[in-house]
N, C-alpha and C positions, 0 to 999 in steps of 0.2 A: 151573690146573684149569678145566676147561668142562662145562656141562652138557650132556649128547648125549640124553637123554629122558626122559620123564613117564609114568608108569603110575598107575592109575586100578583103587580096587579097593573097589565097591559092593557092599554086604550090606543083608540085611533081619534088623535088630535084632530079638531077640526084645522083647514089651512087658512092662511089670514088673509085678509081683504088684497087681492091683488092689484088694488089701486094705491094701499099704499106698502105694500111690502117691498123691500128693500131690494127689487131684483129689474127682472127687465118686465117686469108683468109677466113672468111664466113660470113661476112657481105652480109646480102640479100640473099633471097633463094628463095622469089617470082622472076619472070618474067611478065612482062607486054609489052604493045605495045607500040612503039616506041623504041624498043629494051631495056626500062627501067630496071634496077635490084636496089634492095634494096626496101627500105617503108622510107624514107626521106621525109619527107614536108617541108615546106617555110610558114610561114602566117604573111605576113605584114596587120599593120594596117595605117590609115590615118585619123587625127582628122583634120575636116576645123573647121576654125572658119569667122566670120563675116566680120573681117577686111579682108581678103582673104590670110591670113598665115596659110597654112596646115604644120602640123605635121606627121613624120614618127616616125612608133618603128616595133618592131616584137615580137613576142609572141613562147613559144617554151613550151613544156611540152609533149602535146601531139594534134598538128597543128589542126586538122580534129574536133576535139570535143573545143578547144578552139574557132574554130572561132566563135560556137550557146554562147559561153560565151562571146564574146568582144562582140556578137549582144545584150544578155540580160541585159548585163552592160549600151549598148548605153544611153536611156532613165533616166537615172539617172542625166548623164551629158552634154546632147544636154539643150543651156543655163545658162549652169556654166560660169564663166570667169575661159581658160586655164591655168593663170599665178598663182594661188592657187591651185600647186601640191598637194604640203602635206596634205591639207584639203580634197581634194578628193579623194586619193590613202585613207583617212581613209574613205571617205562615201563606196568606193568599197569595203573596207572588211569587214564595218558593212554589208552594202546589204548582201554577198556574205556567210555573218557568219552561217546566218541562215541554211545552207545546211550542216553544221561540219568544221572541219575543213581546213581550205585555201587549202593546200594540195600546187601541181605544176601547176595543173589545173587551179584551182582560182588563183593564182600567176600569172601564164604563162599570163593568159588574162589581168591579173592588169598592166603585164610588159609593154607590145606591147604601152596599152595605156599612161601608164608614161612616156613612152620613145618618144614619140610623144608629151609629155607635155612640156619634157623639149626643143625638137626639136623647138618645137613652143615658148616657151618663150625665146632662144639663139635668135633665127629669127627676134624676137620683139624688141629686146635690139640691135641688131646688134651686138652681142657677141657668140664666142665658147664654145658649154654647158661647156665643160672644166676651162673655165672663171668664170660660176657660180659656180664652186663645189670649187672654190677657186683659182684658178688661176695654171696655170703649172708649173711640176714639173721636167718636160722631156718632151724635143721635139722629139722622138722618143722611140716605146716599142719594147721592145724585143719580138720573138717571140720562141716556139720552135715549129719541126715539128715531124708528124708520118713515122715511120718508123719499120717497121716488121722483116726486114730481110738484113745483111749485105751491099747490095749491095745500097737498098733504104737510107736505113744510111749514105753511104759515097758517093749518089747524092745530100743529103740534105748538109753534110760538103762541097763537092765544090761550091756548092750555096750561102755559107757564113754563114748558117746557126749552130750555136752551140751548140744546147738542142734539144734532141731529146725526144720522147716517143715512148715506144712499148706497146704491150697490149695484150689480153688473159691471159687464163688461163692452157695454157698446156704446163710444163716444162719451169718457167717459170726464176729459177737460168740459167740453162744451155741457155736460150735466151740473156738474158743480159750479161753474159760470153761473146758470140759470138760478140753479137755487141760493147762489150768495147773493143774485143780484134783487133775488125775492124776499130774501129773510131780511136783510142788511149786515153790518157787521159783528153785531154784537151777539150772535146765536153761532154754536159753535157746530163746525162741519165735517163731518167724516165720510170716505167715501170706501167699501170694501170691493177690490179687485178681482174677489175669487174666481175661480173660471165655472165651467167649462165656457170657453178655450182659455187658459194659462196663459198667463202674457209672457212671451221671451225676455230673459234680463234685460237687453240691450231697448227695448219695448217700454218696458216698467219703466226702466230709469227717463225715458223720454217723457212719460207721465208724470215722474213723479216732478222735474224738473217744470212742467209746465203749470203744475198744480200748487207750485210755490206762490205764488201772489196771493191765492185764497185764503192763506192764514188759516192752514187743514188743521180740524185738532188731531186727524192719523189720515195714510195711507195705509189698507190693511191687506193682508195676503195679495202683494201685488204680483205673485211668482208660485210656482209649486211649491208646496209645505218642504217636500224634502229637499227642491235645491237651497242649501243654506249659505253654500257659497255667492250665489247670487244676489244675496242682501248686500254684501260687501261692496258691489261694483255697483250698487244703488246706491249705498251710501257715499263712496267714492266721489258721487258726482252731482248728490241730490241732499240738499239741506230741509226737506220734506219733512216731519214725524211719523217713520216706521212704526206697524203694529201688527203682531201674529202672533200665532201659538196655540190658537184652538181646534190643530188637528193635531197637535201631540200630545200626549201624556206622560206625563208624573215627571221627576224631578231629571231624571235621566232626556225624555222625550224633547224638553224646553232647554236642557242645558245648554247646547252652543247656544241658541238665540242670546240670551243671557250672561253668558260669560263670554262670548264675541263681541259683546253690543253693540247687536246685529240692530237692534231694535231698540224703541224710546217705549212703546208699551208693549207689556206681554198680555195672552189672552187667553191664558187655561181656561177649556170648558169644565163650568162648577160638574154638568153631571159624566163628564167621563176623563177628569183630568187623574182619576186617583183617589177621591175624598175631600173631604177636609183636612186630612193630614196631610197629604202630597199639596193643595192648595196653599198652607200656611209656609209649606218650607220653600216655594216656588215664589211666593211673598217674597220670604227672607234673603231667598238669591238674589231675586231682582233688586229689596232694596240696598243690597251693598255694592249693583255696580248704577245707583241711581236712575233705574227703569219703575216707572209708574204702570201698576196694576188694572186690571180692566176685564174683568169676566165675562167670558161669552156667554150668551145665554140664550140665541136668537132663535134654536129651537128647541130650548128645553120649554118643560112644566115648570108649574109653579111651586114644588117644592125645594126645586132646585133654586128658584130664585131666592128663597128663603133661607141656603145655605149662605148662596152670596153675600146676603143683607148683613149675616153677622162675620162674614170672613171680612167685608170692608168696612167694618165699622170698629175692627180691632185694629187692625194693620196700619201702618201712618204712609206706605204710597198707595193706598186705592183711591181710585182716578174716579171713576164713574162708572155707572154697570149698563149694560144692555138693556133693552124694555121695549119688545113691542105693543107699544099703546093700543096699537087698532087690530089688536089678537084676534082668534075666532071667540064668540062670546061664553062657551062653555069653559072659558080657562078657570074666570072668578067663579064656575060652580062646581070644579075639581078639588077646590082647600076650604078647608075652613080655618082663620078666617082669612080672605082674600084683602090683600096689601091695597091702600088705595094711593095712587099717585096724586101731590100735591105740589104746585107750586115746582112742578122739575126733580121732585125728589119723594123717597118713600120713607117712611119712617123705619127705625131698628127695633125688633120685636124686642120685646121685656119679659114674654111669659119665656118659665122653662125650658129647658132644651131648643128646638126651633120655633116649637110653637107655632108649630101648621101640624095640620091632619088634612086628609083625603076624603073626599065623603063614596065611600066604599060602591053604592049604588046607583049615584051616576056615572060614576068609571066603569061600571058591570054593563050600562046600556053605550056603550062605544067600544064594541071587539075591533079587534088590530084584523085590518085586511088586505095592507101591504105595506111595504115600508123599504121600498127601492122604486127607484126610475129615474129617467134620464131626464136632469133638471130643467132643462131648456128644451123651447119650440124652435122650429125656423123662423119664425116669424118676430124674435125677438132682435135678431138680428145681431148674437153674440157670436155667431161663425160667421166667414168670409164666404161672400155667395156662392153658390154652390159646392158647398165643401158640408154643409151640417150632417149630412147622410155618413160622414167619417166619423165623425164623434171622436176627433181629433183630441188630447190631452191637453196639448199645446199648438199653439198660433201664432206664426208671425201674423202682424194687421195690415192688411191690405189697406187702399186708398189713405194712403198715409200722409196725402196734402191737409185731408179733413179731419183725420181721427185724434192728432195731437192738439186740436187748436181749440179754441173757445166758442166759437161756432162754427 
């Protein structure tokens, strides 16, 4: 079997309900037509090969500039045989070496098309990629959902669902306060710190320190992706459960978090960690310094999630996975078929390979019409007053009698 081409199929995701998505309410601050809000993309890829078993993956990083990357990649492997993954996920990063290094970008494109390799050889065996990563460990994953503000919390808990996340960066003890005191105990809480603005170490650690009572199931990128040293002097002084890793890739990218144990979960993104090939060996690191797995997934598509489903249902530390429940509504009519959430968990696919498809022609009426901006309003109140016009990376927190406390 040979691969003879690559197709390339970019969409403009609709953005999710900002009443409950995981931010400050200001996700998206463009408008576009068709009433669109946010800068979300989609980019699936599709490798045929000769025998006429096509492969599906997706790619994520940054959708719009990846897709000139899975085009410049094509030509390397139009005439490869599909079924020698590992040998080719390395010709791609030799090619790709020469530019510096991989980055999420070179990743992201590497992903889409791994992920379509393994598609394609599940398909050929008559087997569930899950099958090949070693066979299943759970017929169903966990999931948790977002959730902002009490009300969206306890529609996720009658739904069945048990683990939540919230997210931003403004006030962010007294958030979790509210929502542990609205769920109760037994629902499990996650809060992510990403910025814009970056909490200074010496910031985080006072967060994280205060967010011990809540019985977190993670604190997650409390600090800049690169400072790695600063998990250190969190952990130093904070008995909290660390959690990151979904802005590096592949086995190189995640290494210190993992072999420092910098962190209690790691959190390769499925669509631009690498693959499935880089995902399973990022598994394997984690679980020999007993770090539990956790897949990002909060702005991919749904093919992506379908890689997840069977990366955590091989491996014996996957934790739980991503899942924005209250998505924009065209996600379930991007796949076929569309995974249903039950009971806080989804089930582990059984047909062939991944066993999703894309349905080609509703992705053809949602073209990409941007896919950058600047995440935050002023209004949300994640910079110190007047200071949002800097677009500052990092933050010390001002009014700091109120910001560490519970209300």
């Amino acid at each position: 079997m040979k691969i003879t081409g690559i197709k390339t199929f970019l969409m403009h995701a609709g953005s999710p309900s900002l009443k409950r998505w995981a931010s400050d309410g200001s996700f998206g601050t463009q408008s576009f037509s068709k009433n669109l809000t946010g800068t979300r993309n989609w980019l699936f890829v599709k490798v045929s090969t000769d025998e006429g078993i096509i492969g599906i993956g997706e790619c994520s990083g940054w959708p719009r500039v990846l897709q000139t990357a899975v085009h410049d990649l094509t030509p390397l492997l139009v005439g490869e045989d599909p079924t020698h993954i590992e040998r080719l996920w390395q010709k791609m990063q030799i090619a790709i070496m020469g530019h510096g290094m991989t980055g999420v970008v070179g990743a992201g494109a590497m992903t889409g098309i791994d992920m379509a390799l393994w598609d394609i050889k599940g398909k050929a065996l008559g087997v569930p990629v899950w099958n090949l990563l070693g066979g299943k460990m759970r017929d169903r994953i966990r999931i948790y959902g977002h959730a902002n503000t009490p009300e969206s919390a306890l529609s996720l808990k009658e739904r069945g669902i048990t683990a939540l996340k919230c997210g931003g960066v403004s006030n962010p003890v007294a958030k979790v306060a509210q929502l542990r005191e609205a769920v109760g105990e037994a629902m499990d809480i996650a809060i992510d710190l990403h910025g814009p603005p970056w909490l200074t170490p010496a910031d985080a650690a006072q967060v994280c320190r205060a967010l011990e009572p809540y019985g977190m199931m993670w604190v997650e990128d409390p600090i800049a992706p690169e400072n790695v040293d600063g998990y250190r002097r969190i952990r130093d002084v904070s008995a909290v459960t660390l959690a990151a890793g979904e802005r590096q890739a592949t086995i190189f990218g995640e290494r210190e978090l993992i072999e420092r144990e910098l962190v209690d979960v790691i959190q390769p993104d499925t669509g631009r960690a690498g693959g499935i090939t880089q995902m399973r060996k990022i598994a394997a690191m984690a679980e020999a310094h007993h770090i539990m797995m956790a897949p990002h997934s909060g702005s991919l598509g749904p093919v992506a999630e379908y890689a997840a489903l069977h990366l955590l249902a091989a491996i014996p530390n996957g934790l739980i996975l991503e899942r924005i429940e209250d998505d924009w509504e065209g996600r379930a009519k991007t796949v076929i078929p569309h995974p249903v959430s039950k009971d806080g968990h989804l089930d582990v696919p059984n047909a062939p390979g991944l066993g999703v498809d894309i349905d080609e022609d509703f992705v053809a009426k949602w073209p990409s019409e941007m896919n950058v901006s600047v995440p935050v309003s002023e209004a949300s109140g994640s910079y110190a007053e007047g200071t949002f016009s800097e677009h500052v990376y990092v933050q010390t927190r001002r009014k700091r009698g109120v910001y560490f406390k519970a209300k």
